[in-house]
Every structure is written in structure tokens, then in C-alpha cells.
C-alpha positions in Angstrom: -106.3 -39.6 -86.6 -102.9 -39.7 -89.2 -105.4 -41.0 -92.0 -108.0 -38.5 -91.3 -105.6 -35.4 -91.6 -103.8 -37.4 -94.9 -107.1 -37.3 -96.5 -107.9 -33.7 -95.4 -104.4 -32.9 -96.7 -105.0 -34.3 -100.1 -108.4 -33.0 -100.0 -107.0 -29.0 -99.5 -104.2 -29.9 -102.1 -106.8 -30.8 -104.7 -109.3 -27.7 -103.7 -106.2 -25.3 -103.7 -105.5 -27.1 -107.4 -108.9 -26.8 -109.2 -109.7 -23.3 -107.8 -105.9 -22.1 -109.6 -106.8 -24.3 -112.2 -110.1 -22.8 -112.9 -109.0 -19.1 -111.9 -106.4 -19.2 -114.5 -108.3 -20.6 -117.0 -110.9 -17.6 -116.6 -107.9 -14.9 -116.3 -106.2 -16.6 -119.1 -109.3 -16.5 -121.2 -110.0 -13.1 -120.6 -106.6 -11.8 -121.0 -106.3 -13.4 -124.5 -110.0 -11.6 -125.4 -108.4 -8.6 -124.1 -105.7 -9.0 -126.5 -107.3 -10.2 -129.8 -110.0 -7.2 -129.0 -106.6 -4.5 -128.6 -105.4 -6.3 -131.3 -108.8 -5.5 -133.6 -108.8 -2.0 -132.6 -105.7 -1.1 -133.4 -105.6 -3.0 -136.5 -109.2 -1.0 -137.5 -107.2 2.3 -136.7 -105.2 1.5 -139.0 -106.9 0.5 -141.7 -109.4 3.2 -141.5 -106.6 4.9 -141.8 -105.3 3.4 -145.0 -109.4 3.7 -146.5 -109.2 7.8 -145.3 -105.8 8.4 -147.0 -107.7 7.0 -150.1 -110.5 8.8 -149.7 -108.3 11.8 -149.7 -107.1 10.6 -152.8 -110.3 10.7 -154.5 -111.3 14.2 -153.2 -108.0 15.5 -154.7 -108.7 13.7 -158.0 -112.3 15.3 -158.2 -110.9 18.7 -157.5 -108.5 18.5 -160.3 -111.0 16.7 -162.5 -113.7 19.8 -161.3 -110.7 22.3 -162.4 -110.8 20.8 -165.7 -114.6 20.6 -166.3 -115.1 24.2 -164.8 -112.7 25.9 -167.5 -113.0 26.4 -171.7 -108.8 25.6 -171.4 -106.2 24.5 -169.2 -102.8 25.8 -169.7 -99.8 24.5 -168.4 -98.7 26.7 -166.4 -102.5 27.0 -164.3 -102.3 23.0 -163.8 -98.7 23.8 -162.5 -100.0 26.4 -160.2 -103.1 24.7 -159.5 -101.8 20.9 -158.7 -98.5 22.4 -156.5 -100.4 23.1 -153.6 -101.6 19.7 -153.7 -98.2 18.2 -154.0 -96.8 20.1 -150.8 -99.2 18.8 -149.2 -99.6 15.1 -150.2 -95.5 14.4 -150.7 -95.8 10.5 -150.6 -97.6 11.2 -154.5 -95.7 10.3 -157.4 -97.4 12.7 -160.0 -100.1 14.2 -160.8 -100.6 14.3 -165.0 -103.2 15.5 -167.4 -103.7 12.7 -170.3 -106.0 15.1 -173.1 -107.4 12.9 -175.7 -105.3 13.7 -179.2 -106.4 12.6 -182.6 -103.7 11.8 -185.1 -104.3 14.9 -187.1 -103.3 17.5 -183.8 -99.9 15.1 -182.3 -97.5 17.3 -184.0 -99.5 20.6 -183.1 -99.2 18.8 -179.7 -95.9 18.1 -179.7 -94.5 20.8 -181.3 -96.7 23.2 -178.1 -95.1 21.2 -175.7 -91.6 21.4 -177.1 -91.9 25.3 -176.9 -93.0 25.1 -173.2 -89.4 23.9 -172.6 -89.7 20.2 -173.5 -86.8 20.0 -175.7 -87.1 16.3 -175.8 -90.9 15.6 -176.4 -92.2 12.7 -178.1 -95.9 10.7 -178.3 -94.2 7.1 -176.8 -95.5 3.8 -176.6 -94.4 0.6 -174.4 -94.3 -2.2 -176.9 -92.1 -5.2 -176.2 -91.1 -4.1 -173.1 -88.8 -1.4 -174.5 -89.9 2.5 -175.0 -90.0 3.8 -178.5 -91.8 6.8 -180.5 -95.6 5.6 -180.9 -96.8 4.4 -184.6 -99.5 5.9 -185.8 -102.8 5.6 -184.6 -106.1 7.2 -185.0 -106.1 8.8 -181.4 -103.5 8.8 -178.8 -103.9 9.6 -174.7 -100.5 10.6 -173.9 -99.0 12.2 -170.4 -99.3 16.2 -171.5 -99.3 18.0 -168.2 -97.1 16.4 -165.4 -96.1 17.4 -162.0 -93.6 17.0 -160.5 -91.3 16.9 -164.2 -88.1 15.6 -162.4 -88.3 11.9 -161.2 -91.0 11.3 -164.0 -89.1 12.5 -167.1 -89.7 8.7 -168.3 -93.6 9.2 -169.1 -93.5 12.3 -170.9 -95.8 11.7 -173.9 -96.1 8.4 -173.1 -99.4 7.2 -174.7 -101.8 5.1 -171.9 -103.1 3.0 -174.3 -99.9 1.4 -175.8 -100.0 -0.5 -172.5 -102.8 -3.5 -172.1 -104.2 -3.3 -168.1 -103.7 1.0 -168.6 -106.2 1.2 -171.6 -108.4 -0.9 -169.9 -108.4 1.2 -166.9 -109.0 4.2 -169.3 -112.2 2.6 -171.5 -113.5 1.6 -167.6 -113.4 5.3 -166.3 -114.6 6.7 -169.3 -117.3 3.6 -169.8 -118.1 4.4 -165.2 -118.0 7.8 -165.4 -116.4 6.9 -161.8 -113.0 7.3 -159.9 -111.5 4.0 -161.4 -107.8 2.5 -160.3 -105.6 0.1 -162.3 -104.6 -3.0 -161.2 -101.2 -3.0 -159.5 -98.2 -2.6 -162.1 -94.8 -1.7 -162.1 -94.2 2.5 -163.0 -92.3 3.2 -165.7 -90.6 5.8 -163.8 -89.5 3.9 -160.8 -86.3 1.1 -161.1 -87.5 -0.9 -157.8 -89.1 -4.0 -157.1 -92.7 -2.2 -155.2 -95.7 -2.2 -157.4 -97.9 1.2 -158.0 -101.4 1.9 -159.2 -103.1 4.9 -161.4 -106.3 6.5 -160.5 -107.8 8.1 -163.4 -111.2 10.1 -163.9 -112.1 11.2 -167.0 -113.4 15.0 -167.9 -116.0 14.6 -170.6 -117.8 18.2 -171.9 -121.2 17.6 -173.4 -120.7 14.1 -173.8 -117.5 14.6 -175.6 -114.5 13.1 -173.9 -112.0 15.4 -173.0 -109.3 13.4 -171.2 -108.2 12.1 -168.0 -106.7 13.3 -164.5 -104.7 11.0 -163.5 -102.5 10.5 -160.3 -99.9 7.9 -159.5 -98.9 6.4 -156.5 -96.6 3.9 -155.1 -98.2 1.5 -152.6 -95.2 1.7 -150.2 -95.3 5.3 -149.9 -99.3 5.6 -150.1 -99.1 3.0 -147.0 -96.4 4.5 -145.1 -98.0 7.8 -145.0 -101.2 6.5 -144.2 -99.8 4.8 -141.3 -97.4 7.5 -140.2 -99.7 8.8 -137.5 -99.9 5.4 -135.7 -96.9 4.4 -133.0 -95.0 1.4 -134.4 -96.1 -1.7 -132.0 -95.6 -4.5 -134.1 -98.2 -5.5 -136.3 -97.5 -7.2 -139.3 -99.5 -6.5 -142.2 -100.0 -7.5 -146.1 -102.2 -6.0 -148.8 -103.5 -8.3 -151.4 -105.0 -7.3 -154.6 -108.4 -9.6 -154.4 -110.1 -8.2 -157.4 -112.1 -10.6 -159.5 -111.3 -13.8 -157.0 -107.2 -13.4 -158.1 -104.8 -12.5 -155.3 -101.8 -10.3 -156.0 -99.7 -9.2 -153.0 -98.8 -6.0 -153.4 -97.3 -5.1 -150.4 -96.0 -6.6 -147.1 -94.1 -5.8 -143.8 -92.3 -9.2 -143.7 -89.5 -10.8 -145.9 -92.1 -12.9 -147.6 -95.3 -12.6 -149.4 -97.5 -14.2 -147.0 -97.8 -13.1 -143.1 -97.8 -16.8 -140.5 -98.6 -16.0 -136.7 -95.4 -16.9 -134.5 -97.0 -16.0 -131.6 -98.8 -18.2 -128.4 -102.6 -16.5 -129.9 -103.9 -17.0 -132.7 -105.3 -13.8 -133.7 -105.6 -11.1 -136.5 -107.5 -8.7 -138.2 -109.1 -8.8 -141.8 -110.4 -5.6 -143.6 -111.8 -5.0 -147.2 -111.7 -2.0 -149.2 -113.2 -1.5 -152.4 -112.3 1.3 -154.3 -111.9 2.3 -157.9 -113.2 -0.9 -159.4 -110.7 -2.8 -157.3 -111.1 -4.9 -154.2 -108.1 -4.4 -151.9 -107.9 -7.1 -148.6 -105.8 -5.4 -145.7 -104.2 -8.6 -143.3 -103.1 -7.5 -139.7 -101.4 -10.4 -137.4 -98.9 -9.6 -133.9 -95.6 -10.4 -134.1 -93.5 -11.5 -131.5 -92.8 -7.9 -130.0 -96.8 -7.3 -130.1 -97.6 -9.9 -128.0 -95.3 -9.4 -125.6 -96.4 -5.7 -124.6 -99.9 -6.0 -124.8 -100.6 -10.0 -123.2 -101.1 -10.3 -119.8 -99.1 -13.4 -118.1 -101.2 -12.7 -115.1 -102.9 -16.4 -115.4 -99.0 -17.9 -115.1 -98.7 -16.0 -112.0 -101.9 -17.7 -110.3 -100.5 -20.8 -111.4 -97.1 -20.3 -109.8 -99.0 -19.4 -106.8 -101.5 -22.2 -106.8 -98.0 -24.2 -107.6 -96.3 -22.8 -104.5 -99.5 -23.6 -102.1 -99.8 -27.4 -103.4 -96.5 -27.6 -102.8 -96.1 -26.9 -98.9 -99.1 -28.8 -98.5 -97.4 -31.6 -100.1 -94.2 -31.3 -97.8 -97.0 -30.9 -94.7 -98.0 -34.2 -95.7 -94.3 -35.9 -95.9 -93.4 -34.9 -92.8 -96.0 -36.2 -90.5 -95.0 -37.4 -87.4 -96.9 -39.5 -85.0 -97.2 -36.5 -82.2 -100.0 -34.7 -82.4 -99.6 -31.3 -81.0 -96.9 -31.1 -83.5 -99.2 -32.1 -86.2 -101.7 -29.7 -85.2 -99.0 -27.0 -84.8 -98.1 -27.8 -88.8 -101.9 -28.0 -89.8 -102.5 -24.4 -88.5 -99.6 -22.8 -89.8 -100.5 -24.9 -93.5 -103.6 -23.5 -93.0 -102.4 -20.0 -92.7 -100.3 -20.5 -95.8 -103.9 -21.4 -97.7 -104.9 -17.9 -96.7 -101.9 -15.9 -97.3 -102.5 -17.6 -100.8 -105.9 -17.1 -101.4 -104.9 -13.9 -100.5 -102.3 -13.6 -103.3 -104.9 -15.1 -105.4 -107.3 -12.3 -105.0 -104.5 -9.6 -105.4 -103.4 -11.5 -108.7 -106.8 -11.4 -110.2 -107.5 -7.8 -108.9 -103.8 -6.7 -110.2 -105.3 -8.0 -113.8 -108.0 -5.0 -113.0 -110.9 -7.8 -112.5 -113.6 -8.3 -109.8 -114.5 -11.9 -108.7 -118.5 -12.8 -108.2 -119.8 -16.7 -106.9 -123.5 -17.1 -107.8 -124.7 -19.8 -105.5 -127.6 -21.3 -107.7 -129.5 -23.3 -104.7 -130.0 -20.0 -102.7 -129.7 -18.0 -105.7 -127.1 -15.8 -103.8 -124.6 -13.6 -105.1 -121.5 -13.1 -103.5 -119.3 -10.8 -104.6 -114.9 -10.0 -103.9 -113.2 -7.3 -103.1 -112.1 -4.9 -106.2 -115.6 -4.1 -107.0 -114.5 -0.6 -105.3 -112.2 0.0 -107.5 -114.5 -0.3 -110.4 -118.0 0.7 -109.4 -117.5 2.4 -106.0 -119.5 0.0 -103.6 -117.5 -2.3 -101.4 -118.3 -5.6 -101.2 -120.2 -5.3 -98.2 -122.4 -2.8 -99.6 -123.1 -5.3 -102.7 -123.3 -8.5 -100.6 -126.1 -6.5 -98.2 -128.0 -6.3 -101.3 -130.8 -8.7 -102.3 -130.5 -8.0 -105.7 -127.0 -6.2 -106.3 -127.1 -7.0 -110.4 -130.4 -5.4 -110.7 -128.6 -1.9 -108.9 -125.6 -2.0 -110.6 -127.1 -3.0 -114.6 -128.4 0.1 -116.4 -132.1 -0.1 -116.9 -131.9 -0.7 -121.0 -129.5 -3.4 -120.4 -131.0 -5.1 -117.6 -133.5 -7.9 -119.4 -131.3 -8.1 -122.4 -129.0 -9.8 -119.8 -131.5 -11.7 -117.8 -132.5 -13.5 -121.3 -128.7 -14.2 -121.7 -128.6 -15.8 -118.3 -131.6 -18.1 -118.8 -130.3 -19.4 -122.2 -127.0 -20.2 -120.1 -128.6 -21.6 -117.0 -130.8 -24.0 -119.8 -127.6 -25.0 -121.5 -126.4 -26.1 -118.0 -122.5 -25.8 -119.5 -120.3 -23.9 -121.5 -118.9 -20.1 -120.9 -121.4 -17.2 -120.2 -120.1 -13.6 -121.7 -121.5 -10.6 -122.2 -121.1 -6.6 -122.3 -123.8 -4.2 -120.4 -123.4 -0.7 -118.8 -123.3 -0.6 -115.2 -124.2 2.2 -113.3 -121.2 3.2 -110.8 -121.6 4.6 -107.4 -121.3 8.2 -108.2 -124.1 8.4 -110.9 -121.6 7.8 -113.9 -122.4 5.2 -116.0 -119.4 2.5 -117.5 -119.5 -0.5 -120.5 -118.6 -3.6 -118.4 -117.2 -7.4 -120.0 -118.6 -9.9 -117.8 -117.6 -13.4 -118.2 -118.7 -17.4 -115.7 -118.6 -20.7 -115.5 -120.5 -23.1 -114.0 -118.8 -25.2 -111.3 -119.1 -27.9 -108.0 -121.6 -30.2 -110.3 -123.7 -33.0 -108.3 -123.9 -36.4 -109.5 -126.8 -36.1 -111.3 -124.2 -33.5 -113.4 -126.1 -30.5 -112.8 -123.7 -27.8 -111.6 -124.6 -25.5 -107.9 -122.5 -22.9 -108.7 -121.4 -20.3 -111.1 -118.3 -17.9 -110.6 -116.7 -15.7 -113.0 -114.7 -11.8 -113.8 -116.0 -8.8 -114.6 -113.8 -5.8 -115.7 -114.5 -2.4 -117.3 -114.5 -1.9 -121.1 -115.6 1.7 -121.2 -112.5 2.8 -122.9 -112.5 0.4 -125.5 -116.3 1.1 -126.3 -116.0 4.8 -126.5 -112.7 4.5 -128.7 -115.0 1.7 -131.1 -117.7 3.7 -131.3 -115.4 6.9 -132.1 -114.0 4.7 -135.1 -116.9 4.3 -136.4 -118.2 8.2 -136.4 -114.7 8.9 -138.4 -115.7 6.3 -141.0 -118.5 7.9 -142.1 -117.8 11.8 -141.0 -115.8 13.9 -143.5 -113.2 15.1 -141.5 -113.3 19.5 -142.7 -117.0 19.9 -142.8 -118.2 17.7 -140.1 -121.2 16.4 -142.7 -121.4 12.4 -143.3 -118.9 11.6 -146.4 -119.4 10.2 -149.8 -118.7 6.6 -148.7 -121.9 6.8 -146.1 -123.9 8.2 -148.2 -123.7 6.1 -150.9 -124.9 3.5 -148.5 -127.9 5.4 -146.8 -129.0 5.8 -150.5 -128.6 2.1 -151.4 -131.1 1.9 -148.3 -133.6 4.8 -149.6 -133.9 3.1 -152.6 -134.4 0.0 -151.6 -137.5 1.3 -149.5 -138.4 3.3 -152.1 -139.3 0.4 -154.1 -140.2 -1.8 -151.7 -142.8 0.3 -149.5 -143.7 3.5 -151.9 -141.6 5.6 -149.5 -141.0 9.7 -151.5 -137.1 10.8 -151.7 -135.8 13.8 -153.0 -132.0 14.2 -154.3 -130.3 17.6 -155.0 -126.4 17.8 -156.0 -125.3 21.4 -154.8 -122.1 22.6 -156.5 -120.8 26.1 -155.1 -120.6 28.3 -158.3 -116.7 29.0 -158.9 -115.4 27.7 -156.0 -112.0 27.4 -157.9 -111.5 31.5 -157.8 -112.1 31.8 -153.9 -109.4 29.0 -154.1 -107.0 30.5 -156.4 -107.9 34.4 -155.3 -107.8 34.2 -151.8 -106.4 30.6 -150.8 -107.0 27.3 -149.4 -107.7 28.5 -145.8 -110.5 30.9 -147.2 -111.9 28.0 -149.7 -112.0 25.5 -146.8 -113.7 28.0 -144.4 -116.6 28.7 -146.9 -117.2 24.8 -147.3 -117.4 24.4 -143.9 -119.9 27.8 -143.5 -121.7 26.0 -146.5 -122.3 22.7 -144.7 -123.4 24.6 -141.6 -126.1 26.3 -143.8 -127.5 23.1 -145.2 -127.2 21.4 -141.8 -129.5 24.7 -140.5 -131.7 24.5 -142.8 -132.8 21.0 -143.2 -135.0 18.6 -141.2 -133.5 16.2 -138.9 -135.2 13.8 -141.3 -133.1 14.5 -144.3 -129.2 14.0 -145.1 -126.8 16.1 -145.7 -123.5 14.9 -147.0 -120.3 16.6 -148.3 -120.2 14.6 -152.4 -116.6 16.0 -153.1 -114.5 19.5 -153.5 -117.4 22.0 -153.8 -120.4 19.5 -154.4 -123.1 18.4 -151.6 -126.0 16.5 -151.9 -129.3 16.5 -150.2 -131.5 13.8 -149.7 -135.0 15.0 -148.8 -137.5 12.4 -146.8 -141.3 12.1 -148.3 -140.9 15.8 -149.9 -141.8 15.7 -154.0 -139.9 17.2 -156.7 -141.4 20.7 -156.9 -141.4 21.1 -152.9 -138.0 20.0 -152.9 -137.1 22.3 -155.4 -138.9 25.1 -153.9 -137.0 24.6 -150.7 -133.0 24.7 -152.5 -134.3 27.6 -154.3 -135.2 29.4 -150.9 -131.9 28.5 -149.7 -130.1 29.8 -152.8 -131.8 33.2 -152.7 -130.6 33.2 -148.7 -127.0 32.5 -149.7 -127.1 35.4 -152.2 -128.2 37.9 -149.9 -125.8 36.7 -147.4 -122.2 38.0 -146.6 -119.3 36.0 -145.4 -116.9 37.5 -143.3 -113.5 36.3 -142.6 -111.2 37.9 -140.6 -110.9 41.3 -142.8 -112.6 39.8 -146.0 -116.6 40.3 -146.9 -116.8 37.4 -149.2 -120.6 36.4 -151.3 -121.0 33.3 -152.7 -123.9 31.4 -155.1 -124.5 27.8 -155.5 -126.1 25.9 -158.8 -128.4 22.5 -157.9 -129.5 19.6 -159.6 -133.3 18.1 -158.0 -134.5 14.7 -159.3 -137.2 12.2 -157.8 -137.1 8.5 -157.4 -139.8 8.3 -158.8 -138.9 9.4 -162.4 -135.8 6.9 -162.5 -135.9 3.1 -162.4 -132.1 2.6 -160.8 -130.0 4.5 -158.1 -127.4 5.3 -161.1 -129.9 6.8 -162.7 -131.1 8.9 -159.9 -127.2 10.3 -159.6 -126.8 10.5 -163.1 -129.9 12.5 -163.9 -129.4 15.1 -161.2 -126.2 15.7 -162.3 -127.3 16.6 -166.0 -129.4 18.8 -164.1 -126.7 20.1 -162.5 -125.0 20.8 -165.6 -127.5 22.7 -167.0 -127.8 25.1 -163.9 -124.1 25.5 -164.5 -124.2 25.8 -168.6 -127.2 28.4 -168.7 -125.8 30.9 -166.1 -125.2 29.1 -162.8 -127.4 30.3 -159.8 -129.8 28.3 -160.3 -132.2 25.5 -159.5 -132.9 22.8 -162.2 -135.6 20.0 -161.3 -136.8 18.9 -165.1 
């Protein structure tokens, strides 16, 4: 009789011991999932927020570089007034400079204009052994002319780009692109610290005569720090690398080094690329210390100190056996009742982790499920265990044979983990993204397993906020229309079926004919409010079919779907007559506005360039002969 209860003893330790074994395996498992998935999101918040800040960047150098292309002459004082609001704005810029092409014969006129405008001190300079000195002559120069703000960056007054290797070459690439182009990293001339800055430059050229450049400098630890400004401070780590051409350049970094190690239990972090500017920027995220202890769960420790706890009194039940047995069955029941008050714990551990517990019993194919499906779907477990079929209640329709393919790939394997993420439909009608996650388990001696148990727990948050990251990456954030980025990549697509399957597309580049006088006249508000009644136009007045994205400032483009040239043309033209006749009204103001366009075909281009090149020439000359206009040849 002692030997028989021994052996049931040991027996109950070692069940009590593989099923906190096993349940903490599974909770640890999906707690560190959990994590590294937190972890990714709020790394990809951040660096989408890094890519929008840039992208801000860019719309503020096309605006300038707009002002400049949309007037005969720029004075000083109009790029002062013009580039201020900008500046109040966007603090965390260094400057914001003009650099006019000057050939040798004009540098004193130059200099001698900008001396009278109150720069006592002026002077063309050049950077040559390290030291700044008045710039020998040369056949052109492309010094700093207009600069704003004048106090902090007194040092690159006149300073000629070109007098400096890795600048000229940024210059010959923006003028060569016709492109937003950015240098490599280098250290500012008007900054005394150790960070590293970058130019981005666009060049204004007027009937294929190069004017000049806007230019705007930045320092990476201030462009960073504002971009990241909006997020709470929870303790990711991150570096930025300059990856451009296979070479990597760190640029900037959170930690006291200039590479970024893991100290933490997980190994997890988050890798993002940006290219931008001719440059390829690689944005590193890993948790520190502090991250990982707020956002991992030590639930699985818990289930072990408990399934620790259990084994133990069993153990002491065991030592103290005695030879009566009424006592020994006294002791048996109350270890017994110990087994439940743990399981019990168990089940409130796993539930406390906001998990529900299900046991697939593969020789009766019988689902059995605990007792926090409630709290997640609505149904009790009764309800569910009543069911024949509860999976095939709760599993949204669409879902429901994408799993069951899953399932049988698992139950072929015959080991390993199954995971996967379906809706579910709850209770009350309401529908919620679910991570669901088993083993298989009690294996015969043939090795073929009878059983399969595993967590489920409800993702919905973390799928809505995903799929919201996603809309901002590709949504211009004042007009609501998709963004330059997107739809640079929808028209790498068109073309691509263009010439693959004969498929008809249609471009138009829309600029709104001087934008830059609502702007100046009656102010930003007013400018931004007709962009946005501009993109709700086009949206109204295209097929679902077609896009509509915001290009930058004033300019849209409009990709028709199977429409020629002529009917495409035909349609802007309608719409440009419409905005003519129409009035704007805001607040007290009755505002009219007109709109120039470019229209080209793929099929009278050989190369997506070409297709954005030629419609803006045609944009041009709708601009150059009187703006108002549609120009499709």
C-alpha cells in the first residue's frame, strides 16, 4: 500500500512538473512575442516618424525652390519674408540659404550688392586646407548669397560650395537629377561640436539654364530629436548609419558608443531603411535595460514558482509517510487539495497574463476549452464546450479555411509550434484579431502525439494601430491624398504593367497658378485651406480607378487608368474650366483660383523618368504661355 501511494506521489510530482514546465514555456513564449512585436511597433512609430520629418523637409525645399522658379527675381528681403515663416515653424533647422550661380565677371557686382544690404564684411570664401580664406579666381563660383537665420551662421557667408570636395559633388548631382539630392554627412562650418550635419540642395534651372540652388542645413541631432519629440521616452536605444554605397558612417547614436549591443534577457530589435536624396540612411532600434523591464511580462516565473511551491509539498507528503493509514489518507487528501488550489492559481496566472487556455484531444477530436474565454469573446466555457464545433463559431468566415490549411500542415509535421492570427467573431456581433498559439503533447510510443494545447489572446489593438501606421506612410498628412513617396511606387507598378500587358495610363502634373500670392496675400491658413479644397475637387471628380496624389507645395498629379491622351486631356480641361467658374469662400473671403497641367501618355515615352520629365515640360509651357491651361503635346 506505502509503495503504491510513493509511486502515485512521484507520479503527481512529475504531472504537476511538466504541465508548469510546459505552461511556462507557452506563456513565456508568447510574452517574449508580445514584447519583440511592442518593441517593432514602437520602433516603426518612430521611424516613420523620422521618414515624415524628412518628408517635411522636402516639401519645404520644393516650396522655396517653387518660389524661386515662379519669379523673374528674388530679392533679399522677399526670401527673408518668404523663408521666416518656415523657420518659426521648423526651429530644429540650421539655415535656409540661396546659392545663385555667379560667373567671375559679376563677383564684385555681387559682392559689392550684398555689402550695401548691410554685409559690411562680405567676401566670395573658399575651404582649402582646412582653413577659410577669400576664394581665388575661378570661372564660376556658387556661394551662400541669401541666408536665414544671419546670426549663428555668419561663418558661410559667401562661402563658395564648390571649394569643398563631397559639397560640389552634391551640387553637379542635383543639378545632373534634377532631384531633391542630400550630401553625405559632414561637419558644418558653422557649428564647433563633434555631431555631423547634412545639406539638401535642389537646384532652380530656367529654360534649361541653371539658376542656382535652395539649399537647407540641418544637424542630425536636432533633425532627430524633433522628429522624435512627439514620442514618450521608454527606452529604446537607437543609431543611424549612413549605408550609402555599401560604406557605413555612424552619424548619430543614443549611447556612449558608436555601435548599439543588446543587454537585455531578449534578443530583439528593429531595422528600418530610408532612402532619400541619393542617400541610404539604416535607422537601428534595440531595448535597453529600462525597456524591458516595463513592457516584459515575468508571468511565466510566476507559474514556475507556483508549479515550484506544489512539487515541493508533494515532496514533503512523501518524506513524511508513516505506516498508519488513515493518517496517510488524511495527508493524501489535503495534498490533493493543494494540487487544486494550484491548478487553480495556475489558471488565474495564465488568465492574469490576459490568455485563454484550449486542449484539443486529437483521438476524439474534442476541443476543450478554460475559463477566460468570457473575458475575451463573451461565451463561457460551457457555452463553447456544448459546442460541436466551437472554432468554426468563433473564426470569421474569410479566415476560417485559411486556418484549417494551417492546422493540417501542423498536424502533418506531427511537431514543432502552431501560430497564427484570425478574426474571431465575439459574442456581441463585434468582430476582434486574435494570436493563437499550441503544442502538441502526451505522445504514444509509436511517438505520435494525442494531444495539442495552447493560448490564445486578443491582438485587435495592435492590428488596428499596424494597419494605422501604414495609412500615415503613404497619406499626406494636410490634404488627406496619398503622398509623393506612394506614388512614386504605384507608378513604378503602372509602368511595369504598362509594358508588360499593353495596359493605357494617363499622367497630368497640376500646379495651382500663383499659389505663392494667396500665400503671401492672405496667409498660410488661407493657402493650406485651398490645397485641401483642391484635393477634394480632384478626389470628386475622378474615378475610383485613378490616383490622385498631392506631388509637393501647389503641384498634384493624376494618374488616369486605360484613358488616352486626348480623353485625358479633355477631362483636366473640364475640370479647369469648373475651377474658374468656381468661388471659394473662407470665413469672410470670396477667393478664385486657376490651375495650369501637364498630360503625357506612356505610350509616347520609353522610361518612367521620361514620363515625369515630359509632363513637366508640358507643364512649363502651360505656365510660360499664360498659365490656365492644359498642355498634352
Amino acid at each position: 500500500m506505502k509503495n503504491r501511494q510513493m509511486r502515485l506521489g512521484i507520479a503527481l510530482i512529475l504531472i504537476v512538473i511538466a504541465m508548469g514546465v510546459f505552461a511556462s514555456q507557452i506563456v513565456q513564449q508568447q510574452n517574449e512575442e508580445n514584447y519583440r512585436e511592442g518593441l517593432s511597433t514602437n520602433a516603426e512609430f518612430r521611424a516613420l516618424s523620422v521618414i515624415h520629418k524628412m518628408d517635411d523637409y522636402e516639401t519645404i525645399v520644393l516650396s522655396i525652390r517653387q518660389f524661386f522658379y515662379a519669379s523673374d527675381f528674388v530679392t533679399r528681403e522677399e526670401f527673408n519674408i518668404f523663408v521666416q515663416p518656415i523657420l518659426e515653424r521648423h526651429n530644429e533647422i540650421q539655415a535656409i540659404e540661396w546659392i545663385p550661380k555667379v560667373p567671375h565677371e559679376l563677383r564684385e557686382t555681387y559682392v559689392q550688392i550684398a555689402r550695401n544690404e548691410g554685409l559690411t564684411d562680405f567676401e566670395f570664401t573658399a575651404l582649402i586646407d582646412g582653413e577659410m580664406v577669400v576664394s581665388p579666381e575661378k570661372p564660376e563660383y556658387f556661394p551662400v548669397y541669401y541666408l536665414l537665420p544671419y546670426k549663428g551662421n555668419e561663418a558661410v557667408a559667401g562661402f563658395d560650395l564648390t571649394s569643398n570636395i563631397s559639397r560640389s559633388d552634391s551640387l553637379i548631382y542635383a543639378r545632373d537629377t534634377k532631384d531633391v539630392v542630400i550630401t553625405e554627412p559632414i561637419r558644418l562650418l558653422q557649428d564647433t561640436g563633434e555631431g555631423f550635419g547634412f545639406l539638401m540642395l535642389y537646384a532652380v534651372e530656367k529654360s534649361d539654364q541653371l539658376e542656382g540652388f535652395v539649399n537647407i542645413v540641418y544637424e542630425f541631432e536636432d533633425y532627430l530629436e524633433k522628429s522624435l519629440s512627439v514620442h514618450e521616452e521608454i527606452g529604446l536605444e537607437m543609431l543611424l548609419v549612413d549605408t550609402t554605397h555599401g560604406e557605413q558612417q555612424v552619424v548619430y547614436t543614443t549611447t556612449m558608443t558608436n555601435s548599439i549591443e543588446s543587454s537585455v534577457s531578449v534578443d530583439a530589435r528593429y531595422i528600418e531603411k530610408i532612402d532619400i536624396g541619393g542617400r541610404e540612411w539604416t535607422l537601428i532600434f534595440v531595448p535597453s535595460q529600462e525597456y524591458e523591464r516595463r513592457f516584459l511580462s515575468k508571468s511565466s516565473y510566476l507559474i514556475l514558482a507556483i508549479t515550484g511551491v506544489i512539487a515541493s509539498l508533494i515532496s514533503i507528503y512523501l518524506l513524511s509517510i508513516n505506516g498508519y493509514e488513515r493518517q496517510l489518507e488524511y495527508r493524501i487528501e489535503e495534498q490533493v487539495e493543494e494540487i487544486q488550489n494550484g491548478q487553480r492559481r495556475l489558471q488565474i496566472a495564465l488568465e492574469g497574463a490576459g490568455q485563454a487556455i484550449w486542449t484539443w484531444d486529437l483521438k476524439s477530436n474534442r476541443t476543450t476549452m478554460g475559463d477566460n474565454w468570457i473575458n475575451l469573446v463573451g461565451y463561457s466555457k460551457q457555452e463553447l464546450n456544448r459546442m460541436n464545433d466551437p472554432w468554426k463559431v468563433l473564426i470569421h468566415p474569410i479566415d476560417y479555411q485559411r486556418i484549417q490549411d494551417i492546422i493540417s500542415r501542423f498536424l502533418e509535421e506531427g511537431s514543432g509550434v502552431y501560430h497564427s492570427e484570425y478574426r474571431m467573431i465575439k459574442k456581441d456581433g463585434t468582430v476582434g484579431w486574435f494570436y493563437d498559439e499550441g503544442r502538441f503533447f502526451d505522445y504514444d510510443d509509436k511517438g505520435s502525439p494525442g494531444k495539442c494545447a495552447g493560448t490564445v489572446h486578443d491582438v485587435t489593438e495592435v492590428v488596428n494601430l499596424r494597419e494605422e501606421l501604414k495609412q500615415k506612410a503613404i497619406v499626406d498628412q494636410l490634404t488627406g491624398l496619398y503622398n509623393r513617396r506612394y506614388l512614386f511606387e504605384q507608378l513604378e507598378q503602372y509602368f511595369s504593367l504598362h509594358k508588360r500587358h499593353g495596359q493605357q495610363y494617363s499622367l497630368v502634373i497640376i500646379d495651382i497658378d500663383y499659389f505663392k500670392k494667396v500665400n503671401d496675400t492672405y496667409g498660410h491658413q488661407v493657402g493650406d485651406f485651398v490645397l485641401n479644397h483642391f484635393a477634394t475637387f480632384l478626389k470628386e471628380n475622378v474615378r475610383t480607378t485613378d490616383l490622385v496624389a498631392r506631388y509637393g507645395g501647389e503641384e498634384f498629379v493624376v494618374v488616369f487608368h486605360e484613358v488616352a491622351l486626348l480623353d485625358a486631356s479633355e477631362t483636366i480641361d473640364r475640370m479647369r474650366m469648373d475651377i474658374e467658374e468656381m468661388i471659394v469662400r473662407y470665413d469672410n473671403l470670396e477667393l478664385r483660383y486657376t490651375f495650369s497641367a501637364g498630360v503625357v501618355n506612356f505610350e509616347e515615352v520609353e522610361s518612367l523618368d521620361e514620363v515625369v520629365s515630359l509632363a513637366d515640360e508640358r507643364l512649363y509651357g502651360a505656365k510660360e504661355t499664360g498659365r490656365n491651361k492644359v498642355v498634352h503635346d
